[in-house]
C-alpha positions in Angstrom: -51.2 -12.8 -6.0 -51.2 -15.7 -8.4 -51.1 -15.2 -11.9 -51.3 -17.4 -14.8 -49.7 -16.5 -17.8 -48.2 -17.9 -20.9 -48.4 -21.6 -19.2 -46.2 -20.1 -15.9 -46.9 -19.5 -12.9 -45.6 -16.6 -11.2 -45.8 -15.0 -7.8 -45.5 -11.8 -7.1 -43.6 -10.3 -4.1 -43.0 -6.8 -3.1 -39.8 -6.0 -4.5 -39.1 -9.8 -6.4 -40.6 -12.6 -8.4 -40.0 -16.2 -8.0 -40.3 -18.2 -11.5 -41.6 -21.7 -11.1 -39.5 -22.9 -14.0 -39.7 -26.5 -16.2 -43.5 -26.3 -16.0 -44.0 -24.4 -19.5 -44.0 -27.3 -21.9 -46.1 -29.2 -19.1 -48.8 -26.8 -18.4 -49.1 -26.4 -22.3 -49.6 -29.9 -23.0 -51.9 -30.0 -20.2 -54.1 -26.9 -22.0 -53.5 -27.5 -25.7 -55.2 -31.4 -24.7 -57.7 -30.9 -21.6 -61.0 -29.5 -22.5 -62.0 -29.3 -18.7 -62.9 -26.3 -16.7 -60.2 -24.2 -15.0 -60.8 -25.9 -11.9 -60.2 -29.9 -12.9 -57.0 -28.1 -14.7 -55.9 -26.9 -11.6 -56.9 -30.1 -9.7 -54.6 -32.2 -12.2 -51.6 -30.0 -12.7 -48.4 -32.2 -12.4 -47.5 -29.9 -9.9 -48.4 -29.4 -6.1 -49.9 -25.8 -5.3 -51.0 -24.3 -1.8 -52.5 -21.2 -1.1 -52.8 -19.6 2.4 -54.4 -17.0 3.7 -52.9 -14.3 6.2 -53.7 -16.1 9.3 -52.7 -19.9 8.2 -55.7 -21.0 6.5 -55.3 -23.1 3.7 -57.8 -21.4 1.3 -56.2 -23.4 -2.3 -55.1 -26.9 -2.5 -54.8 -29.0 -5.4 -54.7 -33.0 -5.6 -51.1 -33.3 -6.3 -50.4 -31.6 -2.9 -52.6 -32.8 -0.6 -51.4 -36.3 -1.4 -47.9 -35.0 -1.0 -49.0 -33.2 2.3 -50.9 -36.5 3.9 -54.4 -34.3 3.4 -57.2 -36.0 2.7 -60.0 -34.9 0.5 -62.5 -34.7 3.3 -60.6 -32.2 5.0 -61.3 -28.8 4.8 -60.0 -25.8 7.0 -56.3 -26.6 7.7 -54.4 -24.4 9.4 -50.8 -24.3 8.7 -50.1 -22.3 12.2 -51.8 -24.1 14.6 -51.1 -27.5 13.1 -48.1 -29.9 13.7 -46.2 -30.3 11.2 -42.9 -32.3 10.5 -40.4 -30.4 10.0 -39.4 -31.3 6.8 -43.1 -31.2 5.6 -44.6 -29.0 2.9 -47.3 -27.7 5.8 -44.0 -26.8 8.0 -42.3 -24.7 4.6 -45.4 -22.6 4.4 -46.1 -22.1 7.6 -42.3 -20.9 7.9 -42.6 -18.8 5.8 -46.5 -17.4 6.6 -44.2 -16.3 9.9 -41.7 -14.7 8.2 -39.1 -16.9 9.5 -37.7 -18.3 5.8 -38.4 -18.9 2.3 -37.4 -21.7 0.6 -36.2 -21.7 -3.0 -35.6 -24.9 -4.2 -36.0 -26.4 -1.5 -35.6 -30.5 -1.3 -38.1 -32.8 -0.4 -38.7 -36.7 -1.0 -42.3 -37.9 -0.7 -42.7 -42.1 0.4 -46.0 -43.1 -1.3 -47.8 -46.7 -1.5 -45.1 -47.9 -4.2 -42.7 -45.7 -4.3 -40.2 -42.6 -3.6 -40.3 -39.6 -5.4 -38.3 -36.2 -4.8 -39.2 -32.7 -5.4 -38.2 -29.3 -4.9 -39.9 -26.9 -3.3 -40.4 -22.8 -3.5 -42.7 -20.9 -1.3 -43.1 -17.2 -0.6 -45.2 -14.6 0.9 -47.7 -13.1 -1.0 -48.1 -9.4 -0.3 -51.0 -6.6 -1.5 -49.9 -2.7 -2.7 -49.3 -1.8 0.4 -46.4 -4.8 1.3 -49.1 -5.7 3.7 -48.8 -9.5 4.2 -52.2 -11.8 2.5 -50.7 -15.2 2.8 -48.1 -17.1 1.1 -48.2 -20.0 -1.4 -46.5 -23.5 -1.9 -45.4 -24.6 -5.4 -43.5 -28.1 -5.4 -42.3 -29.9 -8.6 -41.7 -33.3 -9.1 -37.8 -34.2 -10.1 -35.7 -37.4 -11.6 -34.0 -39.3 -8.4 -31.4 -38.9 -10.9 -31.4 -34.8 -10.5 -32.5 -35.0 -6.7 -29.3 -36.6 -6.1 -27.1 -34.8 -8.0 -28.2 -31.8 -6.6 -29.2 -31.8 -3.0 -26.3 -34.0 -2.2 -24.3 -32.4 -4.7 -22.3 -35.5 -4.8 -19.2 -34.8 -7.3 -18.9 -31.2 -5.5 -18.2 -33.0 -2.4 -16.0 -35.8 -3.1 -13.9 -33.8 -4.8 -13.3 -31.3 -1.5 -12.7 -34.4 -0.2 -10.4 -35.5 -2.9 -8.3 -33.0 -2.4 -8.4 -33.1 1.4 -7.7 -36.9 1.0 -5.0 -36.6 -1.6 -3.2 -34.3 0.4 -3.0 -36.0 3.8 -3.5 -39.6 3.0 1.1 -40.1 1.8 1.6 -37.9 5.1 -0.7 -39.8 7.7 0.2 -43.0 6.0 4.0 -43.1 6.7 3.7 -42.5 10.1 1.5 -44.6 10.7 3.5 -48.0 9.0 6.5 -46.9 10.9 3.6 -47.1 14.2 2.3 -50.1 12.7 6.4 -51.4 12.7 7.5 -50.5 15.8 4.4 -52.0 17.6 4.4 -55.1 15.9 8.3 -55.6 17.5 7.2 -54.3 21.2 4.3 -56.9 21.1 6.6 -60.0 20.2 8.4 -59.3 24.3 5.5 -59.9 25.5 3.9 -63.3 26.4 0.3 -64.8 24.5 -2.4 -63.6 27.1 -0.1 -61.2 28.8 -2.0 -58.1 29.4 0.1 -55.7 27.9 -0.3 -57.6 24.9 -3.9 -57.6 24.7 -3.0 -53.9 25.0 -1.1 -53.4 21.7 -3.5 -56.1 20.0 -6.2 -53.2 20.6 -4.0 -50.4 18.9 -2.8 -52.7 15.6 -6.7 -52.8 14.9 -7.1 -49.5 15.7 -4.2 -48.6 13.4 -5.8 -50.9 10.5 -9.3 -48.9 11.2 -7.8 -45.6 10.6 -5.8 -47.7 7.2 -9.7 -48.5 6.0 -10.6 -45.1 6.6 -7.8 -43.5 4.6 -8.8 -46.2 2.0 -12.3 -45.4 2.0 -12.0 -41.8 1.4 -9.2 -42.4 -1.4 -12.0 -44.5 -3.0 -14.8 -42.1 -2.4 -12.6 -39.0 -4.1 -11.3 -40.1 -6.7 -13.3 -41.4 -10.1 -10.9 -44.4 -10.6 -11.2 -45.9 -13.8 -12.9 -49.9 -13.0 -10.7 -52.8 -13.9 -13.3 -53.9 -15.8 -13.8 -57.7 -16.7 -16.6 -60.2 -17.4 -18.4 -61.7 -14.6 -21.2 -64.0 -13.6 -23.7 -61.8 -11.1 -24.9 -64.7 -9.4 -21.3 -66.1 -8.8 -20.4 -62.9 -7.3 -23.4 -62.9 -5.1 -23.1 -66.6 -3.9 -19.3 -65.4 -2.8 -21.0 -62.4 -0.7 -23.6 -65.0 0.6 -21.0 -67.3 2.0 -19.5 -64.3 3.4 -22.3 -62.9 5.3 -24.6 -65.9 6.0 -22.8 -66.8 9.2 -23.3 -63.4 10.9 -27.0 -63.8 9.4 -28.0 -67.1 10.9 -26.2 -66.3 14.3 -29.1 -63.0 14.2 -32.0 -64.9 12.9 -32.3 -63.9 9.5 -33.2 -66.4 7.0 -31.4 -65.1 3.2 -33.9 -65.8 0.4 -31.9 -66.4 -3.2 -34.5 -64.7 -5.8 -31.9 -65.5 -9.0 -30.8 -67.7 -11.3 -27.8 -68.7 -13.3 -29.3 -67.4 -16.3 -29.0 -64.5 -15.7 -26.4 -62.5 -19.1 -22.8 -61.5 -18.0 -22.2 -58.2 -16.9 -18.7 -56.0 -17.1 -17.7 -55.2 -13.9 -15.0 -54.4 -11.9 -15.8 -57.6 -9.3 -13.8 -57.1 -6.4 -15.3 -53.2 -6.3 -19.2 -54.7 -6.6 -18.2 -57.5 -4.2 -17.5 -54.2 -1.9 -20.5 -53.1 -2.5 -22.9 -56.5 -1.9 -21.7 -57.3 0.9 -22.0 -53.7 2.3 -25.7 -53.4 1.8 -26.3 -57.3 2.6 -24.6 -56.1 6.1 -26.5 -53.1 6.4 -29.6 -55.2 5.9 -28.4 -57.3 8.8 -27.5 -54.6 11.2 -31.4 -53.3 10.8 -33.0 -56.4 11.8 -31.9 -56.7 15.3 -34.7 -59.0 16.5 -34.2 -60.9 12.9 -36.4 -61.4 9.7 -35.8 -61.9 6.2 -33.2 -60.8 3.8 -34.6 -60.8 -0.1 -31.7 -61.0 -2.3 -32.7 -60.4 -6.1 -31.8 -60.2 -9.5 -33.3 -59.7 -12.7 -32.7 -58.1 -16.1 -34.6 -55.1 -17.8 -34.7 -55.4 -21.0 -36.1 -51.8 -22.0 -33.3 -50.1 -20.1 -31.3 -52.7 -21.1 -30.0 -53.3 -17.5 -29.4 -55.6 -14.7 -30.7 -54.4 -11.5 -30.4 -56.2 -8.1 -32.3 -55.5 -4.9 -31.4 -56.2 -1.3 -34.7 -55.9 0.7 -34.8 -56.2 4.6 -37.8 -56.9 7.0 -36.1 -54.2 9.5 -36.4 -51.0 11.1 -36.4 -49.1 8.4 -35.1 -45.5 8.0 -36.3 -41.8 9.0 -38.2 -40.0 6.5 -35.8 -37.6 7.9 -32.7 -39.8 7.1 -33.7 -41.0 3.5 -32.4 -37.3 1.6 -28.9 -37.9 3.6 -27.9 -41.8 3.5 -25.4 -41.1 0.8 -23.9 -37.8 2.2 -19.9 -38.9 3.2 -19.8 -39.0 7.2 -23.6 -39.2 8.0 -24.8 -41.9 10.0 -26.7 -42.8 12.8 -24.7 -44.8 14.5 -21.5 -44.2 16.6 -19.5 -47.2 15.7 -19.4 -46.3 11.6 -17.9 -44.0 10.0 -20.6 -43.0 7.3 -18.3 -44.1 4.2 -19.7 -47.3 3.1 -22.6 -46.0 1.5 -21.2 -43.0 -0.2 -17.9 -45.3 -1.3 -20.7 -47.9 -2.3 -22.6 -44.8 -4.8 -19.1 -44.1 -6.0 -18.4 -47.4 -7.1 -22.1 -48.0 -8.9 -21.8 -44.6 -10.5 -18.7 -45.1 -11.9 -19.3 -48.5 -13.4 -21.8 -46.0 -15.1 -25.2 -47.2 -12.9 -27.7 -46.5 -10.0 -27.9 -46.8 -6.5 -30.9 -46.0 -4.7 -33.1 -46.9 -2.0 -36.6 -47.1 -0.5 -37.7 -47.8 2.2 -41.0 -47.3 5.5 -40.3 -46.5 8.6 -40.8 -50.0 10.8 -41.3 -52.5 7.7 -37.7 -52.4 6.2 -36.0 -51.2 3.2 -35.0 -52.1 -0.3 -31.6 -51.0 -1.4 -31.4 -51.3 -5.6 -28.3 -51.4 -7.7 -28.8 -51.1 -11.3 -26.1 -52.0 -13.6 -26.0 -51.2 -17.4 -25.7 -54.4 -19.9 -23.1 -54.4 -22.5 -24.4 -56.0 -25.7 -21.8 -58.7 -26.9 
């Protein structure tokens, strides 16, 4: 049963309540200034609401979820049970937990419309009578800040400083060794000949030993909130140094870099080796998704209301998941074999701690636009 009281809404389950919360000062505003009928109100709530019956049937639907849930207005009838769903869909949460299989509190999900990405949460429940006899469930999913998705579902800090720990602890003791390794192989290899097999051999295990070295370096960076050595800097400057850098690997793949910036653009404070670290990690990125080549779009431009700088890679590539999207920045998560999953995590690090943004959008098979914004310092 779905009441609505005192601008909430709350459901009703057999032995609990769930509290849709934040929507009180919303749904006020919405009543103290609409003059519509109860149904346009529930049409435009800034929230997305589904109602099904016992059997699947969608039987309540408002605009806000439908577009959310790829439903068109022309179609009527849905059935959550019989229909295929994704299964990090809204249609797949309700029809989870129509079966009794889970509820979701809280639940995370990012939505890729026409222009842009936007994350909400999600609670659903079953909706029982008197009896505890099952009548359908409901849907009930609320827009949040990227700020606040990202801080929560990936619960960044929380993580990174498990891994702080884990990498404060080990990195002195696996380090040692491995310089002494690093010593000892370095002397074996000078017996041996230029082109001698055996040689090739130990040229294999020094890169391997400087691979675990980045690693090591990488999660040292990730854990810890080091303080920036923070200096004045010329944005473009740094990016025509990345651009030299990577334009070699980019021609040899067929990507032509287009420069959207100028040298006009105000000094920033930054910590320029760190942001360096970052560029050319997304620029590579955006080459390693355009196998079959295409364009780069490298951009900068100020903000003057936020009073910040932001700069946008964008790539004509393959794009990533829906699936993918919510987990980029999660430490160790990546799709391919041959990374580690550190780059971008190490690259949010470095962006948040300079006090900015990182974040990305992006459709499956038409490429993606990773955005770093930067804070201005007035001087």
């Amino acid at each position: 049963m779905l009441l609505f009281m005192t601008g909430m809404f709350i459901i009703l389950h057999h032995k609990h309540q769930i509290q849709v919360t934040q929507l009180e000062t919303k749904i006020k505003k919405y009543k103290e200034t609409s003059h519509k009928n109860d149904k346009n109100l529930f049409e435009e709530l800034p929230v997305a609401i589904i109602v099904v019956n016992e059997v699947g049937e969608i039987i309540k639907i408002n605009s806000y979820a439908r577009r959310i849930s790829g439903i068109s207005k022309e179609e009527y009838r849905i059935n959550v049970l019989q229909r295929t769903n994704a299964i990090d869909t809204p249609l797949y949460f309700l029809a989870q937990t129509l079966r009794g299989e889970e509820e979701f509190h809280e639940q995370y999900y990012n939505y890729q419309g026409e222009q842009e990405l936007s994350y909400l949460y999600v609670n659903t429940s079953k909706m029982v009578d008197c009896q505890g006899k099952t009548v359908g469930a409901i849907l009930i999913a609320c827009q949040v800040s990227e700020q606040s998705f990202l801080g929560r579902h990936l619960s960044q800090r929380g993580k990174l400083a498990l891994i702080g720990e884990l990498a404060a602890g080990t990195a002195h003791e696996i380090r040692n060794p491995l310089t002494t390794v690093k010593g000892l192989i370095q002397l074996i290899a000078q017996r041996f000949p230029q082109g001698d097999r055996a040689r090739q051999h130990f040229d294999v295990i020094m890169k391997e030993i400087e691979q675990i070295n980045s690693i090591i370096k990488e999660l040292l960076l990730l854990a810890r909130r080091t303080t920036p050595n923070l200096s004045f800097a010329s944005l473009p400057a740094v990016l025509d140094q990345v651009l030299l850098l990577i334009e070699g690997e980019a021609n040899c793949r067929g990507i032509q870099i287009i420069r959207d910036y100028n040298d006009q653009l105000p000094l920033v404070i930054i910590d320029e080796d760190q942001i360096k670290q970052v560029f050319i990690h997304l620029a590579t990125n955006a080459i390693h998704a355009m196998p079959s080549g295409g364009e780069l779009h490298i951009s900068a431009r100020t903000h003057d209301i936020s009073n910040a700088l932001e700069i946008s890679f964008a790539d004509t590539g393959i794009g990533i998941k829906k699936e993918h999207l919510a987990r980029i920045f999660q430490p160790f998560f990546t799709t391919t074999p041959e990374n580690t999953g550190l780059g971008l995590p190490v690259s949010y690090q470095i962006i948040d701690n300079h006090g900015g943004n990182l974040s990305v959008r992006s459709q499956l098979g038409k490429g993606s636009t990773f955005s770093v914004t930067l804070p201005l310092v007035n001087y």
